[in-house]
N, C-alpha and C positions, 0 to 999 in steps of 0.2 A: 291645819293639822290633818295628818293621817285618818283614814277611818277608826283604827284602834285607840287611836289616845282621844276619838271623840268623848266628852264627858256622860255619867250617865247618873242622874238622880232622879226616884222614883219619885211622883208629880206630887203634894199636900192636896187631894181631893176636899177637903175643907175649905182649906186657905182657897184654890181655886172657886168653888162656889161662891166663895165671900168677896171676891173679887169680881165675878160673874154677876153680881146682887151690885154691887157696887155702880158698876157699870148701867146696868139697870135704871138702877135710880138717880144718875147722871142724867143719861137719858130722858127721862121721864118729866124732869126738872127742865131740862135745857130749851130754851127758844128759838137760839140761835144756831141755824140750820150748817152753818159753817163749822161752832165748835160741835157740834153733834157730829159731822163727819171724824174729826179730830177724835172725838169719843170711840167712834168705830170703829177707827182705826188700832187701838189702845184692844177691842175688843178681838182684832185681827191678828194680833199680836198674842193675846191668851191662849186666842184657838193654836197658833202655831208653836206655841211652848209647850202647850198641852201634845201634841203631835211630833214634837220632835222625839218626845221620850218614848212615845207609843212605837214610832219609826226605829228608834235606836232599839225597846226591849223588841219587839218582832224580829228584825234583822238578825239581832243576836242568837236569837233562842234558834232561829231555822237554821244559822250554821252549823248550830250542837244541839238537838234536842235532848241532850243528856245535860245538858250543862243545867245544872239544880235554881241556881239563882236567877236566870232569864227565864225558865219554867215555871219559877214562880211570880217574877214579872210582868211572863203575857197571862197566867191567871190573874194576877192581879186588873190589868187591864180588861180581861174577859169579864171581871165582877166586877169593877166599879164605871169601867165603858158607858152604860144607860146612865147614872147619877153626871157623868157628866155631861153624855148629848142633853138630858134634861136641863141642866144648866141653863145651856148652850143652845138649847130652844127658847127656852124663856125669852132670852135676853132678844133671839130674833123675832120674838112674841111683838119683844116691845117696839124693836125698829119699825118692826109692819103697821105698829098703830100710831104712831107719829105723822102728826095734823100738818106738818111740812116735808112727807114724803116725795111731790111734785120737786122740789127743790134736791133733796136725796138723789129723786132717778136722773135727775139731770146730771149728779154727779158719775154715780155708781151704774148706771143703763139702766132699762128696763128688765131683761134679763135676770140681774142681780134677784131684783125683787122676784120675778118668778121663779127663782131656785127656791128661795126662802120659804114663799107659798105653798111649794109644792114639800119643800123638807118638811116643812110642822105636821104637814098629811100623816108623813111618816110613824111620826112617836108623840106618845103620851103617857104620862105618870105609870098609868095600869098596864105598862107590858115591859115594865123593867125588868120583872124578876125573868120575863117570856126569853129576853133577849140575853141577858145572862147566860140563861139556857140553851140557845142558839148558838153562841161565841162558845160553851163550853164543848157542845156537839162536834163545832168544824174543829176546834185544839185537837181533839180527841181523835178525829178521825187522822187529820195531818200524822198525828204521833202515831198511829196505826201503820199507815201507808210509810213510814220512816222507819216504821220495825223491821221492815220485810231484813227477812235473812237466810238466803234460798241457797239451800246445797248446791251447787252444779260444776263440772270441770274439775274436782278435787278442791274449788273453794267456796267461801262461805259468802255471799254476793248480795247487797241492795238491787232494786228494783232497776234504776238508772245504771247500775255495770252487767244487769243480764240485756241490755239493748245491742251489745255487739254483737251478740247470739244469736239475734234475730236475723242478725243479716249473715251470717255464715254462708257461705260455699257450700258448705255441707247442709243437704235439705234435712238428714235426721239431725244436727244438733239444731237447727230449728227448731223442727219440729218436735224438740226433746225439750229445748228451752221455752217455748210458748206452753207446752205440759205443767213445766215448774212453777213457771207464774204462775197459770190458773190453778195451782194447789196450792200454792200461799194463799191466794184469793178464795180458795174453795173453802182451806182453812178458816178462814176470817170472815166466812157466809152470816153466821149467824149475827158476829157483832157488826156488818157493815151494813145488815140489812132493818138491824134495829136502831141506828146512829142515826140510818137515812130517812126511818119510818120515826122518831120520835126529832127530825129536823122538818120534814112536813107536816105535823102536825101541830106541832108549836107556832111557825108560821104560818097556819090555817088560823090558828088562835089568833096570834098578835092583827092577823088581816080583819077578824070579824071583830076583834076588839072595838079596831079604829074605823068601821063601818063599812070595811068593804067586803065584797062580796065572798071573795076568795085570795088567795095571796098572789092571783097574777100579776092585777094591774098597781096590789102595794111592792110587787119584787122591778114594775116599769118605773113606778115614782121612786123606790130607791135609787135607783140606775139612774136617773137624773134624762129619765126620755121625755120632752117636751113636748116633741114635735110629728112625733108617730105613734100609732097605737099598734095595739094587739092583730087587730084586722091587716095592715103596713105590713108586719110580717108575716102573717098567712098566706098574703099575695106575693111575697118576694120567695119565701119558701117553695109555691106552687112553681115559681119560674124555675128556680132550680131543679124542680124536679123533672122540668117539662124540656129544658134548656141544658142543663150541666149532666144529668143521669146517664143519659143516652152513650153520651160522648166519653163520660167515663168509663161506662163497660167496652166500649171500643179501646180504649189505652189499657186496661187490664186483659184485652185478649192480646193485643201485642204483646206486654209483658211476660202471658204467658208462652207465646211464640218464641219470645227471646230467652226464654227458661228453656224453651224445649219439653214443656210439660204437658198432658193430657189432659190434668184439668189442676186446677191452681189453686191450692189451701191457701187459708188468713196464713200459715206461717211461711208462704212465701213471700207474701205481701213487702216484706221486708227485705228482699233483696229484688233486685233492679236487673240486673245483667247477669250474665253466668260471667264473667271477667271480673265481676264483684261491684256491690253499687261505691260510688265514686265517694272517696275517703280522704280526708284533708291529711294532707304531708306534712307530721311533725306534732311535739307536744302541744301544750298549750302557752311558752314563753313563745314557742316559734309562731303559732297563731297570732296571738297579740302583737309580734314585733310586723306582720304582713299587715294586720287592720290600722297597725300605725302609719302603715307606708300611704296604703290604700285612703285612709280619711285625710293625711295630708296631702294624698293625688286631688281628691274629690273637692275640697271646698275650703278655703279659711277657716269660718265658723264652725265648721265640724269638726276641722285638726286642733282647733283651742279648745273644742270641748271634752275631745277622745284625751288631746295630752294633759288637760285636768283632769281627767278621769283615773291617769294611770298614776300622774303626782300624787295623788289623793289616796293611792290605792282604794278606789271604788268599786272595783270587782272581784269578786269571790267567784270563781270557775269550776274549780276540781270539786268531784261528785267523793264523798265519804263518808264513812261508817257514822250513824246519826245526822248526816246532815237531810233538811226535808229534802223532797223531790221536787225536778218541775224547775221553771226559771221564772224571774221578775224583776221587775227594775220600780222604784220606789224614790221618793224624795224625801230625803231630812233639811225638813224646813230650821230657817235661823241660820244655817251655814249656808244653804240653797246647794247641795251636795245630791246628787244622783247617786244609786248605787245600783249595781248590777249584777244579781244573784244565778247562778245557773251551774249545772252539774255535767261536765265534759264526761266523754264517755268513748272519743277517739270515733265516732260516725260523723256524714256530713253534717250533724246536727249541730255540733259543736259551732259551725261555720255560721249556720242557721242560725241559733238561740244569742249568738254575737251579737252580729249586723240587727238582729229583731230588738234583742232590748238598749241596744245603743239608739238604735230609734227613740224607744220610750224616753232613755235617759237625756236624749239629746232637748225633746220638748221640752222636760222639765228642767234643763237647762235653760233654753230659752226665754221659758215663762215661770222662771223662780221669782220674780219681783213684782208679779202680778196677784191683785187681795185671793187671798183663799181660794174664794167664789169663783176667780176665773183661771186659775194656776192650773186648776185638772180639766180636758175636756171631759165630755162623757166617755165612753170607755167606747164605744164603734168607732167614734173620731182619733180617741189615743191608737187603737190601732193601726189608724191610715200611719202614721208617723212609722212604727216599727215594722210593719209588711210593706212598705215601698222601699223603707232603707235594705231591706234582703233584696229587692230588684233593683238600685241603683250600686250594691255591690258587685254587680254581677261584668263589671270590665274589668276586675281587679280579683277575680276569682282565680286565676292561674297562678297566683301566689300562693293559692291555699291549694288548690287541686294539681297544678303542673298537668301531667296526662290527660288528666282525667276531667279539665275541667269543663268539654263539651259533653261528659255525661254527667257530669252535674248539674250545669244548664237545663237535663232532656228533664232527671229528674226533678228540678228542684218546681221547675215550670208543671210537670203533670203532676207532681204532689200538689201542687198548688191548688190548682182545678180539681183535682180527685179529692181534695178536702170538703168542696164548699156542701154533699152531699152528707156528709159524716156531720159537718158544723148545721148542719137542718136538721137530720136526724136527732142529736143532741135538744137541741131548740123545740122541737117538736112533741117530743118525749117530756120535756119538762111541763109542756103548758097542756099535756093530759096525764101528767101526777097531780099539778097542782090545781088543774080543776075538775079533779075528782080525787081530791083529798083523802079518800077515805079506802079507795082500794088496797086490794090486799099485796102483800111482800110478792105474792108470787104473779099478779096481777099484772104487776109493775114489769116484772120479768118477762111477761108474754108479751106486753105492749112496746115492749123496746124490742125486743124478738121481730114482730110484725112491723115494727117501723122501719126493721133491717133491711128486711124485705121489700121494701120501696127503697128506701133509698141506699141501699147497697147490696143491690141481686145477687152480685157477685161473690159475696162471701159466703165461704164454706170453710164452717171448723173442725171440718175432720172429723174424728175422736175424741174432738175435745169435748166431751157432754158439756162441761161446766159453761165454757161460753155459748154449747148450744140451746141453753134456755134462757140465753137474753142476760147475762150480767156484765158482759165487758163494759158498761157503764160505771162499773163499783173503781174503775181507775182512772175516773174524769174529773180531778177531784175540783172543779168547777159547777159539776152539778152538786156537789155537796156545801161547797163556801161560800157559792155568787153566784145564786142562781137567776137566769137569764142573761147571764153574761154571753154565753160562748157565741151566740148568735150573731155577737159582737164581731169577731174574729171574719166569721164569711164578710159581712157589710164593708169591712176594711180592706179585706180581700178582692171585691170587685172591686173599688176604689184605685188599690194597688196595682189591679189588671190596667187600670190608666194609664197610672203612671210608668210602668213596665213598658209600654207602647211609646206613650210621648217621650221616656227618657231616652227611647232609640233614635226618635226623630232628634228632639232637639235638646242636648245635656242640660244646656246653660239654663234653656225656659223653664223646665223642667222641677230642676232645684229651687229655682228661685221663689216657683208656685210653691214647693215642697218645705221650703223652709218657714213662708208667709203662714204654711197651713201651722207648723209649730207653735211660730211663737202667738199666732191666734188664741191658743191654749183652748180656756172652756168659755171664752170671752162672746162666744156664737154655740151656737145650738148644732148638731150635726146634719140636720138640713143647709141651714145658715153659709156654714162654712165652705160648704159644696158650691152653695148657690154662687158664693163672693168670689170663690176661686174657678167658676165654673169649668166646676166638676162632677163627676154623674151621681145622679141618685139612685140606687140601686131599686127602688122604691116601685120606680117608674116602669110602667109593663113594656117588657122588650130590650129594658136595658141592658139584660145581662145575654142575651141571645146576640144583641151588636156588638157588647166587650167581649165577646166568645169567638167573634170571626179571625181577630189576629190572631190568638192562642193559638188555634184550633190551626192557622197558617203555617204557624212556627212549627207547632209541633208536626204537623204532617209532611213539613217539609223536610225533617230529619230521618235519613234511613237508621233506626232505632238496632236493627238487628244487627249493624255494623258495630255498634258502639262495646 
């Protein structure tokens, strides 16, 4: 079936629990270590019924946040979300205390069980109503950030169609168009800054609830980090700063060289060249029919997965009125069905936000028939999959670019590297809100402000007051849904600098590591996965200063002002 005629019935939260109790008390009863897997199985099975509808109401409602019935489906989901993890702890209560566990990890790894361990950390009875309130926070904020409806050009414009604006030719309709966003945003101060101060607060709650100190290291145990801690990023953060910073300001004076500017506002940032930054040729049928060419240049397995994908109609591309922002790719379990969300908008981004969540979707292709527990990596590791698939598109970008596609190249290479500062600064910013939970709205605002200031000297907003006391965080909407994720994005990002390297050396080897790391899935830890496929840890002091020498080669070997 098509994605549309996928079925959709909202889930019996009763009858589920009573099946969850079921399962339980199978469990509990059973000796035999063999049918108890079999039992588990049945259990692997609930959680993925339960999740496909959660999958299908999400999916739907982000196409049309207007649409009444899928709005009140992910409410639903947002309020009864805890009574099921509850369940669905229990039940993993009872796996953990079964007196023929030995026999279990032999089946399921070690692993399994330490996801387990570390999930029940997570929740407990007393912070259902907490998280309720959590889930209704991020709905809330999504549907904000999905209202935007910005006068500009003689139309009435979403956030994702004022992005072409950015890049204008013309420095004043930039600089007129970064104006209008930050007065949507300026308009929307007060509620965005009280959505964000009663979401840190709640999760300071639910953290001391469940005994921890503060909600850092329960936002690492959600995330499912095993294998690193808080200190791991501090040090990989410092490298960046010591490693990546420098070198960034140096590709932002060229930029501005190639502007011809005296000195270079945040709203040039967005264009590239004075010839215009390099712009994919053609709709988005014409997109799609080049990524078809392109994945069946690239690899079997990848052409079987892109042309299910398009059989299937699994992606949703064009950016419109109600639809949320932002891009993601997601799996509906039970069909083992990818889907691929993102909002074109006619920039190279469009080319970008493809290749990155065909990545994602590609893994969970791969590892749809893997239990639960190892179908999702952690989310550092799901990365590596969709930011190396953007750098092994990159022989098959003249399809998309024709002209232009060696300044796509220039930029797509120094966006890359000019991010990993911005992806620290976000990272860093989060873990002094949340451990000091208690500052104040405008606090928050100075300490992102200061944190600008390290890790991106180089900005300057003009006239713009509004962002110049530190709020261009209020459009990340990652610090507000999944917090400590984004940190994620840099870690994949070195990763990628890898594979960007080795896929010049050698295509074939290259893939074949690339493809191993997929269908690994969550089956190793993202240390683990590195290790087996050796590949760098970013972890490790110096590593990102030696994945910096070929960049840094590439890039200086290009006369930029040419382009």
């Amino acid at each position: 079936m098509t994605f549309s005629n996928l079925p959709y019935k909202r889930p019996d939260v009763d009858v589920l629990i009573k099946k969850a109790q079921a399962i339980e008390s199978k469990l509990t009863q059973e000796s035999n270590p063999e049918k108890a897997i079999e039992i588990i199985q049945t259990f692997f099975q609930l959680q993925d019924d339960v999740d496909m509808m959660a999958q299908l109401a999400n999916i739907r409602y982000s196409l049309n946040t207007s649409d009444y019935f899928y709005e009140a489906e992910r409410t639903f989901f947002d309020e009864q979300g805890p009574n099921v993890t509850e369940a669905i702890q229990k039940v993993i209560h009872t796996i953990l205390s079964l007196e023929y566990r030995e026999a279990l990890t032999n089946h399921f790894g070690t692993l399994f069980f330490n996801k387990y361990e570390q999930q029940i950390k997570t929740f407990h009875p007393s912070i259902k109503d907490d998280l309720v309130k959590e889930n209704k926070l991020v709905t809330e904020y999504s549907k904000l950030i999905a209202s935007a409806r910005i006068d500009f050009d003689g139309q009435t414009l979403n956030l994702s169609k004022m992005a072409p604006y950015m890049q204008s030719l013309d420095r004043n309709i930039r600089h007129q168009a970064q104006l209008a966003v930050s007065h949507f945003f300026e308009s929307k101060e007060d509620a965005l800054d009280d959505i964000y101060d009663q979401l840190v607060q709640v999760r300071h709650q639910i953290a001391t609830k469940l005994g921890y100190e503060n909600f850092i290291q329960l936002g690492y145990d959600r995330l499912g980090r095993l294998d690193y801690t808080q200190k791991d990023v501090e040090v990989y953060r410092k490298q960046i700063e010591k490693d990546v910073v420098p070198y960034v300001q140096t590709l932002v004076s060229r930029q501005q060289k190639r502007l011809k500017l005296d000195n270079i506002k945040s709203y040039d940032m967005g264009i590239k060249f004075l010839s215009g930054s390099a712009k994919p040729k053609g709709d988005k049928d014409t997109l799609l029919k080049a990524a078809s060419t392109m994945y069946q240049e690239m690899d079997p397995t990848i052409n079987q997965f892109f042309e299910f994908m398009l059989d299937h109609e699994l992606l949703d591309l064009d950016a419109r009125e109600n639809k949320e922002s932002g891009g993601y790719a997601t799996l509906i379990p039970n069909y083992g069905y990818p889907f691929i969300f993102a909002n074109f908008n006619g920039t190279a981004h469009d080319v970008d936000v493809l290749t990155h969540e065909a990545g994602h979707a590609l893994q969970m292709y791969l590892s749809k028939d893997l239990i639960p527990e190892y179908r999702h990596p952690t989310l550092e590791a799901a990365e590596i999959h969709s930011m190396s698939m953007e750098f092994f598109a990159w022989p098959w970008m003249a399809h998309f670019f024709k002209e232009d596609t060696q300044k796509y190249y220039f930029q797509h290479l120094a966006g890359s590297v000019s991010f990993l500062p911005y992806g620290a600064l976000v990272d860093h910013f989060q873990h002094e809100v949340y451990g000091h939970p208690f500052m104040s709205k405008e606090e928050r605002k100075n300490i992102f402000h200061q944190l600008e200031k390290r890790y991106m000297p180089h900005t300057d907003y003009d006239d713009d007051s509004f962002l110049s006391k530190g709020t261009y965080w209020y459009r990340q909407i990652h610090i507000f849904s999944d917090p400590f994720y984004y940190i994620d994005y840099t870690l994949a990002q070195v990763v990628a600098f890898y594979f960007w390297h080795a896929f010049r050396e050698d295509k074939a080897s290259a893939l074949k590591t690339y493809l191993s790391v997929c269908k690994v899935g969550g089956s190793l830890t993202f240390s683990d996965i590195l290790k087996h496929h050796d590949l760098p840890l970013p972890f490790n002091e110096n590593m990102i200063a030696s994945l910096m020498k070929p960049l840094q080669s590439y890039l200086d070997s290009i006369d930029d002002q040419l382009l």
